[in-house]
Each structure stands twice: as structure tokens, then as C-alpha cells.
N, C-alpha and C positions, 0 to 999 in steps of 0.2 A: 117281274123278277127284280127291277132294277130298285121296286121303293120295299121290295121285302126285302130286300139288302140293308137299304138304309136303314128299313126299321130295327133291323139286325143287330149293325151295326150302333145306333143310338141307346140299344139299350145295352149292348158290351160298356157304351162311354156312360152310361148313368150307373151299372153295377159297379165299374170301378171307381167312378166319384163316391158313391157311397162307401165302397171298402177301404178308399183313401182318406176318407173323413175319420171314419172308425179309429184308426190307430192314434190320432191328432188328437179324439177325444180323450184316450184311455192315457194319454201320455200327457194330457193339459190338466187329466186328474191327479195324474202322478206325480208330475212335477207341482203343481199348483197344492196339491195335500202334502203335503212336510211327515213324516214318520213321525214315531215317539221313539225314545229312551227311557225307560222303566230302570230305577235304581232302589236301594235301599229294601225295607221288609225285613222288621223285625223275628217274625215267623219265618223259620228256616225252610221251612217244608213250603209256604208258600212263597217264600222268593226265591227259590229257586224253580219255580215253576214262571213267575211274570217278570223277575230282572231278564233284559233283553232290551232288542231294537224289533222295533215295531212297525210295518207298511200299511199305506192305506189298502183297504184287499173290498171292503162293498159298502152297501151302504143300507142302514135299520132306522126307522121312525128321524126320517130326512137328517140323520147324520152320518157322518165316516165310522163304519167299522176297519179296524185296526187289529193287522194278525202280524202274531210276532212270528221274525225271520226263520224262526228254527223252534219244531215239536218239541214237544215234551212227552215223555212217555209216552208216544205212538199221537197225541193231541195235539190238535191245533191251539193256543191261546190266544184271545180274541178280545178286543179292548171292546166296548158295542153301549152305546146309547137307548134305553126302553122308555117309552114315554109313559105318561099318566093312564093309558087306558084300566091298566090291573089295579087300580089304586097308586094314592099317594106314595106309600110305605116301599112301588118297588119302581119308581121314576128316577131315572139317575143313570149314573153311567156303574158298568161293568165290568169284570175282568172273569172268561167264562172258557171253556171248551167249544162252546155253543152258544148263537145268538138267543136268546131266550129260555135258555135250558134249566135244568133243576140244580145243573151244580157250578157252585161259582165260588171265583177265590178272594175277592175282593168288591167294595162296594163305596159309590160315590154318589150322594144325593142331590147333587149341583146338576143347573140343568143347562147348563153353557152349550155352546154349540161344539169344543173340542172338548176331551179330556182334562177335568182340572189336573192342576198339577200337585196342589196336595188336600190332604182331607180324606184319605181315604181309609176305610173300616176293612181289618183284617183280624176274625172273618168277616163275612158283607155285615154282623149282626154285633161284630164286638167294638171293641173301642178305637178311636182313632190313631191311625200307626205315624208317628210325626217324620218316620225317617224313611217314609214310601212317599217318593218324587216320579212324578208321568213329565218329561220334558218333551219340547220340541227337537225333533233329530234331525240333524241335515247331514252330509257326506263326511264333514270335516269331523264328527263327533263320533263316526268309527274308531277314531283313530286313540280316542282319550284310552280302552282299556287298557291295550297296549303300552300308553304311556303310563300308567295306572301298576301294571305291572313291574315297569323299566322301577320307576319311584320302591315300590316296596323293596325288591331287591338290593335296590342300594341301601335302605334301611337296613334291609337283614345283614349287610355283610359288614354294615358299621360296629 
């Protein structure tokens, strides 16, 4: 009884080691992956679908998928890297509903390991949009719309 105890017990202290590692990983992803900030998008219809702040959320053909903080019309938006296997023509990075899906809003043929940050075709098929910027977003760049907002108002009431 005495070493079926221990065994018991040694494996309560390996399920918690392992559930205590778990959170360590998902939080050394988190802090360690940076969000994005999505601005700009001449196309009204589709920047208002991908301006936003963006989290790391999984991962497609060994990079960071990036979902932005708040749906859109019932949808997820999803920044996602596809590799070469489909061909050339659909290697690059994505702005989608869906990791691989049919419908996408935007299109980057760079094969960097994050999102570039400009270059991108809106739609994935037309011409390059100069004023669609994917930035790096840390905690502190919450805070720019806000300030963003504070600025215009003072314009209007000049």
C-alpha cells in the first residue's frame, strides 16, 4: 500500500509539473510574439474589416498566425503565412477569415518569417496599396488611437 501511494503520489507531482509548464509555454509565446497594428487601406470596405490590433492566436506552415482582437461581421480576421506547396502564385502571407480559405482580403508575396509591413495587394490580386502598414504592436500603442482621436478634435474645433 505504501509504494502504491508513492506511486500515486509521484504521478499527482509529474501531472502538475507538466500543467505548470503548459501555462509558462503559452505565455513565453505570448510575450515573446509581439502583436500587430494594422492601419491604413485605401479600400473602405476592406479596412474596415483588417485596421485593428492583432494577437498571436496559432500557428500555419511554421509561422505565427495573427487574429485580430475584435470580429468583424460575426468573423474572425486572421493575418496567416501559406507556404509554396499550392504553387508559387499563392506563397505569402494573408489577411483571411480562415487559415487557407477561399476568401481573403488582402495579399503579401514576401516570405519573411513575420508579416511585412508594407507591400500589400488590396485585393490579394490588384495593385499595391502604399497606405496599408502591418506594424509591430506592444501595450504602449494602444494608446496612440485615443491620442489620434484627442489630435483631430482639436483640429475640428480650430
Amino acid at each position: 500500500q505504501v509504494q502504491q501511494q508513492q506511486q500515486a503520489q509521484q504521478q499527482q507531482v509529474a501531472q502538475q509539473q507538466q500543467q505548470a509548464q503548459q501555462p509558462q509555454q503559452v505565455q513565453q509565446t505570448a510575450a515573446g510574439g509581439s502583436g500587430l497594428a494594422v492601419t491604413g487601406c485605401q479600400n473602405a470596405t476592406v479596412g474596415n474589416i483588417v485596421r485593428g490590433t492583432y494577437t498571436p492566436y496559432s500557428e500555419n506552415h511554421s509561422r505565427i498566425v495573427y487574429r485580430r482582437t475584435e470580429q468583424v461581421n460575426n468573423l474572425d480576421v486572421l493575418v496567416y503565412y501559406w507556404d509554396d506547396r499550392d504553387g508559387p502564385n499563392f506563397c505569402g502571407w494573408w489577411f483571411g477569415p480562415k487559415v487557407g480559405g477561399d476568401q481573403v482580403w488582402a495579399y503579401n508575396s514576401d516570405r519573411a518569417m513575420s508579416p511585412p509591413t508594407t507591400g500589400w495587394r488590396v485585393p490579394y490580386d490588384g495593385p499595391v496599396d502604399t497606405t496599408f502598414v502591418v506594424s509591430v504592436h506592444n501595450g504602449a500603442a494602444g494608446q496612440q488611437p485615443a491620442q489620434h482621436v484627442a489630435t483631430q478634435q482639436q483640429q475640428l474645433q480650430q
